[in-house]
Phi, psi and omega in degrees: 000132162294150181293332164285341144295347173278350179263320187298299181297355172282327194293284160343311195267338168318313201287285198306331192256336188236005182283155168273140162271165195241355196291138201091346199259168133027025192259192184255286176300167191215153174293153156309338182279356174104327191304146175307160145275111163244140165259151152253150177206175166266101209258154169046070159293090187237143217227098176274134172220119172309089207279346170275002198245316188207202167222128191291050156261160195294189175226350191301324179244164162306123116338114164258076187290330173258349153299305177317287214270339151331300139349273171344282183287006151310310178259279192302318208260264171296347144058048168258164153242057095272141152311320161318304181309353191256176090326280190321194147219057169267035165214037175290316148332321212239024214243162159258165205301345179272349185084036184251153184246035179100179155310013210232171195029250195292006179289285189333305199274019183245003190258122187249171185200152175312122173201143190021282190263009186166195163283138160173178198262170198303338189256331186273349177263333171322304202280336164268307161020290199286328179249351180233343167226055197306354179257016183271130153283012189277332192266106211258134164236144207208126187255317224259094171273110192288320185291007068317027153304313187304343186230049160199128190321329179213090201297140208292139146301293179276128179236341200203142181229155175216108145323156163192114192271137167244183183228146153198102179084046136091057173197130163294144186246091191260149198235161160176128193282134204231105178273137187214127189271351191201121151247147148287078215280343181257355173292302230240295204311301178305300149352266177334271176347273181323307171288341179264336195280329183303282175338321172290339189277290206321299175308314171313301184309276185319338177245020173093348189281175178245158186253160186264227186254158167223131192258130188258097199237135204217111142332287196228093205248121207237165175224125176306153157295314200270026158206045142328297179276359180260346175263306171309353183277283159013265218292359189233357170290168200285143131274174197226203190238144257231116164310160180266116187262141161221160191249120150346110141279011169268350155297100160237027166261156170260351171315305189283324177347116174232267191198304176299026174253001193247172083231174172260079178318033215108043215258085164288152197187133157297186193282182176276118155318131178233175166048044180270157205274133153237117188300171182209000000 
């Protein structure tokens, strides 16, 4: 078993045997039939994974790993909000009829502001930083812009990373911690890990480091009512030892980056889940 089916199924039977239900009360989302979405959940949930040991993808189900980092460079890369610009459609729900989802995610990471040598954006300051003041407690990257919230389709989940480089054996290290205000855990959460866990490899490479921990911290980390049974199913099928993750090392602009620059090695898995309810 990977260290990462052990924390999702520890995560998953926590929630299910000690989480609060939200049923009846007061919530936002909703089923496609019009009925609430009530969750059981978990408040401050935190899941550390060791990126030089292993690589988080689950192994109970398939990873749609090139979907997952499509995403990824969607928003850090090409710093887009239209749907066009994605292959998936998992932001088909959140798009307006031009296929824009607002002020959010990559809009967010495309705004620039002054900082030392010019005008820039959140990824271009991450990344110098990253190489020129790499012991700065400072390098923050932040999606919740409060003054645009009103003009984004969907207020950001994963919202805020805080880098932190350490040393060992004289060799750097980057570590980051990834704030999330709501996970969905049998939609999202491993999705979330696995992409940030990339992001991390990617920045590690291009500035020379080696990679650390990326510690995963969740407000309200919830299981839908209607996909209960569907996780007790999950969580209890058979598992594998943790896929061989690999990186293009001949890249070292984060510019270059593509999506065939990526795979999953040696990578057993149960089947996909499918045809899971997704609230809105």
């Amino acid at each position: 078993m990977s260290v990462a089916d052990q924390i999702f199924i520890n995560m998953c039977r926590d929630i299910l045997d000690n989480g609060t239900s939200t049923e009846g009360e007061k919530v936002r989302p909703k089923w496609d039939d019009g009925s609430f979405a009530y969750t059981i959940k978990q408040f401050g949930v935190i899941n550390r994974y060791d990126l030089s040991k292993e690589f988080p993808a689950l192994s109970l189900r398939r990873l749609a790993f090139k979907s997952c980092i499509d995403e990824l460079l969607w928003i850090w890369q090409k710093k887009s909000n239209n749907i066009n610009d994605l292959k998936s459609h998992i932001w088909d729900s959140w798009a307006d009829e031009d296929g824009s989802i607002g002020k959010a995610y990559g809009y967010q990471m495309s705004v620039k502001h002054r900082y030392k040598e010019g005008d820039m954006d959140q990824v271009d300051r991450l990344i110098y930083d990253l190489k020129n003041n790499p012991y700065s407690r400072r390098i923050i990257t932040n999606l919740y812009v409060h003054q645009d919230l009103h003009e984004m389709n969907l207020y950001p989940c994963a919202y805020s990373l805080t880098f932190n480089v350490t040393k060992k054996a004289d060799k750097l290290i980057l570590n980051a911690i990834l704030n999330q205000r709501s996970s969905d855990i049998l939609t999202a959460n491993n999705w979330n890990v696995c992409q940030y866990a990339v992001l991390v490899h990617m920045l590690a490479q291009v500035c020379g480091y080696q990679v650390g921990e990326l510690v995963h911290v969740i407000a309200d980390a919830h299981i839908y009512d209607r996909h209960i049974p569907i996780v007790e199913d999950l969580i209890a099928r058979p598992t594998y030892e943790a896929p061989e993750f690999y990186i293009n090392p001949e890249i070292k602009d984060f510019y270059q980056f593509t999506v065939d620059d990526f795979e999953l090695r040696n990578y057993k898995h149960g089947p996909q889940v499918k045809n899971i309810p997704v609230a809105i």
